[in-house]
N, C-alpha and C positions, 0 to 999 in steps of 0.2 A: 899970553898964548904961547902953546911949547910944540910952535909946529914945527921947527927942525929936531926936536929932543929925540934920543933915543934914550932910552930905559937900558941898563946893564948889571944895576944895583936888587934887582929882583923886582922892581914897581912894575904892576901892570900897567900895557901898552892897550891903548884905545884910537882907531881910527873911526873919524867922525866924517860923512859925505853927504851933502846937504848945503842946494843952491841956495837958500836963504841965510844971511849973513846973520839974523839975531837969531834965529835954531841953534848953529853953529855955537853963536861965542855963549848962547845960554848953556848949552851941553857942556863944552869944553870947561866952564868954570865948575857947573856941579862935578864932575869928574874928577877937575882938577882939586877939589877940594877934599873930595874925597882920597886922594891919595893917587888916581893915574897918570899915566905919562898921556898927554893928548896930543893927536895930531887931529888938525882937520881942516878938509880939502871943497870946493867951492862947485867940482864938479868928480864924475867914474873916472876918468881916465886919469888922473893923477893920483888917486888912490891907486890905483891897479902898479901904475909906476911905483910907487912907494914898496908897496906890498910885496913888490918883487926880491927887494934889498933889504926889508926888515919887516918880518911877520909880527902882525899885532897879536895881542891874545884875545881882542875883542873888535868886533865892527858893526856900526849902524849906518843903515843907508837908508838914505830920502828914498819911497817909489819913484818920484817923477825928479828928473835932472838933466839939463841941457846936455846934449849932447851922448854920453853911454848913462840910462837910468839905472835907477837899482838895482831893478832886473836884468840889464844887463850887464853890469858888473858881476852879480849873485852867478850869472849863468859863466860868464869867465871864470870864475873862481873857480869854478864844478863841485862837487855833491861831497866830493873827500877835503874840500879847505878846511883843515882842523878847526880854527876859531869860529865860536858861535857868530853868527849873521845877522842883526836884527835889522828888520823892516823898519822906516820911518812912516805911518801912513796917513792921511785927511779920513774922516768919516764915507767919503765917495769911495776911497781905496782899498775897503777891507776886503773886499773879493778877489782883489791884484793882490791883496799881500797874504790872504790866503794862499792862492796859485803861487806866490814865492816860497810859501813853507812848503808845497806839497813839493818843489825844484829845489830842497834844502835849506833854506831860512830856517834858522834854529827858532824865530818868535816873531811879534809885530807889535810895534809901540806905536797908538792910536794920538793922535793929535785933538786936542791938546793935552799935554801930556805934564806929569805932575813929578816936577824933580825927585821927591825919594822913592816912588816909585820906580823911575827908570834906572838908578842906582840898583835899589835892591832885586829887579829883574837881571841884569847885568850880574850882577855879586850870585845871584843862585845860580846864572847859568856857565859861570865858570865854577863856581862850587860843585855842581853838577857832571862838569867834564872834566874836573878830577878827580870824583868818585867815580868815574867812568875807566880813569884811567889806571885806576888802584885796584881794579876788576872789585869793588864791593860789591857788586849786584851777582847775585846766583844764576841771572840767567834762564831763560824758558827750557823746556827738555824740547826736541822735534815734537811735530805735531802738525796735520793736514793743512796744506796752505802757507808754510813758511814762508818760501821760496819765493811767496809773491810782496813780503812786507821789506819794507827798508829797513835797517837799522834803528833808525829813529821809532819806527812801528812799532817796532822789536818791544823798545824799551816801555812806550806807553802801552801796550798790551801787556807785560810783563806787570804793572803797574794795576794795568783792570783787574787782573786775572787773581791779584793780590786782596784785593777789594778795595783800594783805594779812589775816595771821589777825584774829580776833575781837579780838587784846588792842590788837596793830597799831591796825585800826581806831577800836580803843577811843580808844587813847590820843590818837589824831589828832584824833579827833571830841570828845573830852572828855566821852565815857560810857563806862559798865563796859561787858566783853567780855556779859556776861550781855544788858544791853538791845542788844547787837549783835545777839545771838542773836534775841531778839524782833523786831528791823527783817527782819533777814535769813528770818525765817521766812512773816514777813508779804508779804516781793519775792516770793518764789518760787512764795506760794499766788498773789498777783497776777496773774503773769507766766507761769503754769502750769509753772515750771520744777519739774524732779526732785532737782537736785542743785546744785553750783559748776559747775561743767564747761556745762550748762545755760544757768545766768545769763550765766558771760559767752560763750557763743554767741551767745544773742538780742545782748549788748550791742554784739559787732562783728557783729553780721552784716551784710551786704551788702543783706537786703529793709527797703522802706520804706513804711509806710503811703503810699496814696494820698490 
């Protein structure tokens, strides 16, 4: 285990928080095999200590942990923590770990969960936030109802409007087709759109707030 490591040699850095000790050292080895620096901590508030004095480039958090839960780590972090956030969740959880993506959680890894899966969600959604940061994406033009989406909205509308499906999207963005699902239900309550066809009408259309 490389819980005091830090990374300096360019490896990506991984904090792992997660009351259960075999979650834990099961994550930390696929990780570590893969090539990350891991740390991982037993409960939120050590993590948060940590995070303070050396930012990971990735974090998974348990929903439920004694003491500060996922959520409430997630909500100290706040909505601009650069590194992607993933949710830990049980089958009962998915509607918590929904409400965590829609307070900023980058995705949600369901329990139980299947080691190269949760590598290669990890691996696209930092692939993802550095094509984010190389500005590859063109970008939506204005268009009625902006003002009301996140960033995150931004992007998977930007995605719809492309005609890409949920998995498409997914992959692009470096989240499951599922939390697609959740973005995309949230644009359309926004936006007061009915359908796809909908979305991206507003998104080309010709009116433009005054």
């Amino acid at each position: 285990m490389t819980q005091g490591q830090t990374a300096t040699d360019g490896t990506l850095k991984l904090f792992i928080a997660d009351d259960d000790g075999a979650v834990r050292d099961a994550l930390a080895l696929i990780f570590e095999m893969d090539g990350f620096a891991v740390k991982t901590f037993p409960e939120g508030s050590s993590l948060l200590n940590a995070v303070a004095g050396n930012r990971p480039d990735c974090i998974i958090l348990d929903v439920h942990m004694p003491g500060r839960s996922g959520l409430d780590v997630l909500k100290e972090l706040g909505p601009g923590f650069s590194a992607p956030i993933f949710m830990i969740s049980g089958q009962g959880d998915i509607p918590m770990a929904v409400e965590a993506i829609k307070k900023g959680a980058h995705d949600f890894i369901e329990k139980p969960f299947d080691a190269d899966t949760v590598v290669s969600r990890v691996r696209e959604a930092l692939a993802a936030r550095q094509r984010m940061q190389n500005g590859t994406g063109q970008g939506l033009q204005t268009f009625p109802g902006e003002d009301q989406l996140t960033p995150r909205e931004r992007e998977v509308l930007e995605q719809i409007a492309q005609g890409a499906s949920n998995k498409e999207a997914g992959r692009h963005l470096g989240i499951s087709p599922r939390t697609i699902e959740v973005h995309r239900a949230r644009i359309m309550e926004k936006l007061g759109a009915r359908n796809t066809a909908d979305l991206v009408r507003i998104v080309y259309s010709d009116t433009r707030r005054g």
